[in-house]
NUZAGU-477300 format. One record per residue (C-alpha): x, y, z; residue number from 1. Coordinates in Angstrom, 3 decimals, padded with zeros to 6 digits. Each point is the difference from the previous one (the first is absolute). Layout:
         x         y         z  num
         X         Y         Z  NUM
...
This chain:
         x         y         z  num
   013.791   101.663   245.668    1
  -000.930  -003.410   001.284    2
  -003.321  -000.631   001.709    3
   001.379  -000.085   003.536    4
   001.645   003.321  -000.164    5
  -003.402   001.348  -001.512    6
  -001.905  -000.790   002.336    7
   002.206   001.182   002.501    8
   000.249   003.283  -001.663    9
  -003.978  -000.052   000.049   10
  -000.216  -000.433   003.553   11
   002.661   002.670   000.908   12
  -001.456   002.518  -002.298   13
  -003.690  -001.096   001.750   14
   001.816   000.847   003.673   15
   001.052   003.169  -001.127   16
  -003.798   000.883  -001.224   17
  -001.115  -001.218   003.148   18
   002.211   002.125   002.256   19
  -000.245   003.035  -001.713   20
  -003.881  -000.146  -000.669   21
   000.355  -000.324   003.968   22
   001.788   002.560   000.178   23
  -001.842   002.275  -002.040   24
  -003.158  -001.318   001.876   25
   001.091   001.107   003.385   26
   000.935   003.796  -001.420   27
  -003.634  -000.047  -001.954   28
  -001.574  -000.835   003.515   29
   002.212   002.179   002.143   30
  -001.541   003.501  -002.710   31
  -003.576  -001.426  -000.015   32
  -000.243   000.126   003.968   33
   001.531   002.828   000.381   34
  -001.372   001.517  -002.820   35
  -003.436  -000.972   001.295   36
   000.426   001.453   003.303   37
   001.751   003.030  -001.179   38
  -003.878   000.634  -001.354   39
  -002.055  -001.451   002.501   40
   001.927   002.509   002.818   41
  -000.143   003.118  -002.091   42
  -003.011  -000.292  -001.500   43
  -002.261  -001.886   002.667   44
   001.991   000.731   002.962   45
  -000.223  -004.004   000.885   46
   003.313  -002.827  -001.145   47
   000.260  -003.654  -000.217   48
   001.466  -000.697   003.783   49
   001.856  -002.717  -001.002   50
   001.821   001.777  -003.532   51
   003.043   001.436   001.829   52
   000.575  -003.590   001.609   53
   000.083  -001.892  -003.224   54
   001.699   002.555  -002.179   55
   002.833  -000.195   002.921   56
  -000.090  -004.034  -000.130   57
   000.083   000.065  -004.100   58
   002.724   002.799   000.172   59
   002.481  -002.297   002.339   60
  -000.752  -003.570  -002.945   61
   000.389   002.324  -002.776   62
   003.628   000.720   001.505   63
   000.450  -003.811   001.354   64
  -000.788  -001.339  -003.043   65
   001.878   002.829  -002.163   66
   003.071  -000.370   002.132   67
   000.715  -003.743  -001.739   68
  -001.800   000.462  -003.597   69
   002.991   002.812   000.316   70
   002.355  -002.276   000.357   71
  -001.392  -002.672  -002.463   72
   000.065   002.581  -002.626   73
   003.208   001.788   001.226   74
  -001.319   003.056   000.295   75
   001.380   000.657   002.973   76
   002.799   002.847   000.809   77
   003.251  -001.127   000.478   78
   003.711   001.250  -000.773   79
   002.511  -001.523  -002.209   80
   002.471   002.268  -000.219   81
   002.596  -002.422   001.921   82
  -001.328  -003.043  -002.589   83
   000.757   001.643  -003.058   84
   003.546   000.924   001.454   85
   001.067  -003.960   000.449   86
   000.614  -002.694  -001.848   87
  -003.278  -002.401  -001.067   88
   001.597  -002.986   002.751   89
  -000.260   002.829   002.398   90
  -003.445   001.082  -000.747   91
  -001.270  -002.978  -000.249   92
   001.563  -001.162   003.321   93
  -001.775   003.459   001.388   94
  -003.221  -000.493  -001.301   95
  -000.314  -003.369   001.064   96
   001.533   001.440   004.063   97
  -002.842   002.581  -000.650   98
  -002.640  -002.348  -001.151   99
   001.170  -002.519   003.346  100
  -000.482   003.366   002.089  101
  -003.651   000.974  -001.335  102
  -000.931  -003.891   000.254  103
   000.838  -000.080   003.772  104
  -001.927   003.506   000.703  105
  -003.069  -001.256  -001.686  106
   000.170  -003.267   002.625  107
   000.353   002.373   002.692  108
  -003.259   002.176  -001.324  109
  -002.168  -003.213  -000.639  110
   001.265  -001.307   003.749  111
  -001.293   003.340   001.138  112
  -002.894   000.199  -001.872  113
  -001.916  -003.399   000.856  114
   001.317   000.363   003.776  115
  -002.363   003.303  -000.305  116
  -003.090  -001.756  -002.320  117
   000.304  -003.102   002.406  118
  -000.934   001.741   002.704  119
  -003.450   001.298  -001.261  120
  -000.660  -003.565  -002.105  121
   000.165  -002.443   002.581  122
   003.293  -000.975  -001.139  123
   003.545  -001.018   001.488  124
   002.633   002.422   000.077  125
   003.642  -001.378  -001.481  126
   002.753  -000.905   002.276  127
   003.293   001.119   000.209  128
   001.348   003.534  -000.160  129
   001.204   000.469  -003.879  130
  -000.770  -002.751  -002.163  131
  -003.488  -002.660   000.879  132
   000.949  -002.921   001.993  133
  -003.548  -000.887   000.795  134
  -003.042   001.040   001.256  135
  -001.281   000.931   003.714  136
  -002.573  -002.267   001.875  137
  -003.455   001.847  -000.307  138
  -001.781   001.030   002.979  139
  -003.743   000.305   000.621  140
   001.129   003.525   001.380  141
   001.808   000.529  -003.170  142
  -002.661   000.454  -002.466  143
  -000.703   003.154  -001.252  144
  -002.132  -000.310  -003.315  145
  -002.966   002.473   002.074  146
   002.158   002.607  -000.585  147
  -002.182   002.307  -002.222  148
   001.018   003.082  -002.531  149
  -001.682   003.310   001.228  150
  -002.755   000.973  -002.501  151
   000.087  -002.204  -003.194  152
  -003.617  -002.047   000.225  153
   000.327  -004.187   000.078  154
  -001.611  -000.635  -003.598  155
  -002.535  -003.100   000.204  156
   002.255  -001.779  -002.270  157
   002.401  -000.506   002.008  158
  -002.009  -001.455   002.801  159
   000.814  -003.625  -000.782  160
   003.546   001.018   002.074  161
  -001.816   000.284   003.276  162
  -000.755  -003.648   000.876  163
   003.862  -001.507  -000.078  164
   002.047   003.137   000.478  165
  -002.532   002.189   002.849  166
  -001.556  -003.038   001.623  167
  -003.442   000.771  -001.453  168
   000.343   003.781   000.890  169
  -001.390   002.765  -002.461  170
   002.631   002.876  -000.899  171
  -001.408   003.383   000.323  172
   002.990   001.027  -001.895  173
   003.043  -001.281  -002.237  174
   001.897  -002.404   001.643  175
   003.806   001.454  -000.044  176
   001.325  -003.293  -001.270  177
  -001.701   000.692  -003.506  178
   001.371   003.553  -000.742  179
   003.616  -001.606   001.489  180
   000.168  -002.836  -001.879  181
   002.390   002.613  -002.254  182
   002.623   000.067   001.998  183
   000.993  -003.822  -000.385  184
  -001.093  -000.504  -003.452  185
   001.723   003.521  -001.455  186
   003.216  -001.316   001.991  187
  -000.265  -003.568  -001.435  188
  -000.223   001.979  -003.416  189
   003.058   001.831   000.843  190
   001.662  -003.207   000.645  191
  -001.049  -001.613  -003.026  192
   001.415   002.706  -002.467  193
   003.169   000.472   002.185  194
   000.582  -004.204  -000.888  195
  -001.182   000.913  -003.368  196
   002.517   002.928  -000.619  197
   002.910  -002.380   001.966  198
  -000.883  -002.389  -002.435  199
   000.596   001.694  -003.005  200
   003.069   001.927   001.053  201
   001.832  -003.431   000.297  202
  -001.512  -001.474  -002.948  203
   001.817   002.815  -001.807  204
  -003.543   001.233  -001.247  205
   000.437   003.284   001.725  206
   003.208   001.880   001.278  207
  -001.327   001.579   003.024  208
  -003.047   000.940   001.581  209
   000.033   003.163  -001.236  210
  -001.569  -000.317  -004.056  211
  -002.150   003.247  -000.175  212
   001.179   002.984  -000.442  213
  -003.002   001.971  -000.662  214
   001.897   003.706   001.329  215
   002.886  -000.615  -002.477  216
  -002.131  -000.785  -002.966  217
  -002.417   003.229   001.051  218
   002.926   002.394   000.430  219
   001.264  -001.574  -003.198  220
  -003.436   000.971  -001.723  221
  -000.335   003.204   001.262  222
   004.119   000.961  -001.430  223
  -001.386  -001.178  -003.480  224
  -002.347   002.278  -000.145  225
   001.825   002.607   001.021  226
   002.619  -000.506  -002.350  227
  -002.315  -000.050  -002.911  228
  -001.718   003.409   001.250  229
């Protein structure tokens, strides 16, 4: 293995850490909150006010961000009953129609989603109705970055944000544009491992989108062991 291919192999494998300590991060917070308040209702008949709000907030990244480590990993669902039927020019013409379709969803999403976040960052929406031709003139009247969440507490950390995004205004509260910021970056993500999984299809690397097949393998297990019972 040369040096290059190393490194890049390195770097990959690091990603993959990352997102899945992330991952596993988010679920470890999501128990301990709830966990927490679980005791502090039933046994002191008091809560943290702000525990259902964040668990909700984590819950909606956790399935953001699963949605395209899913598809980087391919453990997505998916039929291939008609692919295994057809000849390997067929399926990989398919696949790559498939991969095309999933690519141009994902643009629609990410569209979507920073149209939405804009709105609460002091941010442009995107022109045109499918695909970004641009971005809208920003009114005065436009800005929306006051808009707070409804119980989570503004930590003192994050107070540095107040000077060039509030005009010098304290939050009480969350600002919305924090919590949303999800929406664009899990679609971007989406995007990203759509290109990816396009990419490798017509390299040749892969055959379809479609590589796990997790039910199949588990059914497979579970005949095994019946057959040696």
């Amino acid at each position: 293995m040369s040096s290059r291919n190393h490194k890049d192999s390195l770097l990959g494998h690091f990603v993959s850490e990352l997102e899945e300590t992330f991952i596993a991060l988010i679920l470890g917070v999501m128990t301990i909150i709830t966990f927490v308040n679980v005791i502090l209702r039933y046994g002191f008949n008091t809560g943290l006010i702000w525990g259902l709000e964040l668990v909700t907030f984590l819950f909606a990244w956790l399935v953001l961000f699963g949605v395209s480590y899913a598809v980087k990993t391919t453990a997505n669902l998916g039929v291939d009953a008609i692919l295994n039927i057809v000849s390997p020019t067929a399926r990989r013409a398919m696949s790559l129609i498939a991969a095309a379709v999933c690519v141009f969803y994902a643009i629609l999403i990410l569209k979507g989603a920073w149209d939405y976040w804009a709105n609460f960052a002091n941010l442009p929406q995107t022109t045109g109705r499918w695909f970004p031709t641009g971005f809208e003139e920003m009114k005065r009247t436009s800005y929306r970055s006051w808009y707070e969440v409804v119980d989570i507490p503004m930590p003192e950390w994050l107070r540095f944000i107040e000077p060039w995004i509030n005009q010098g205004e304290a939050y009480e509260k969350i600002p919305r544009f924090i919590p949303y910021f999800m929406l664009p970056f899990g679609a971007f993500l989406l995007l990203v491992r759509f290109v990816q999984a396009a990419g490798r299809i017509w390299s040749g690397a892969e055959e379809s989108l479609i590589v796990s097949h997790e039910a199949e393998d588990a059914v497979g297990d579970v005949a095994h062991l019946n057959k040696e019972d």
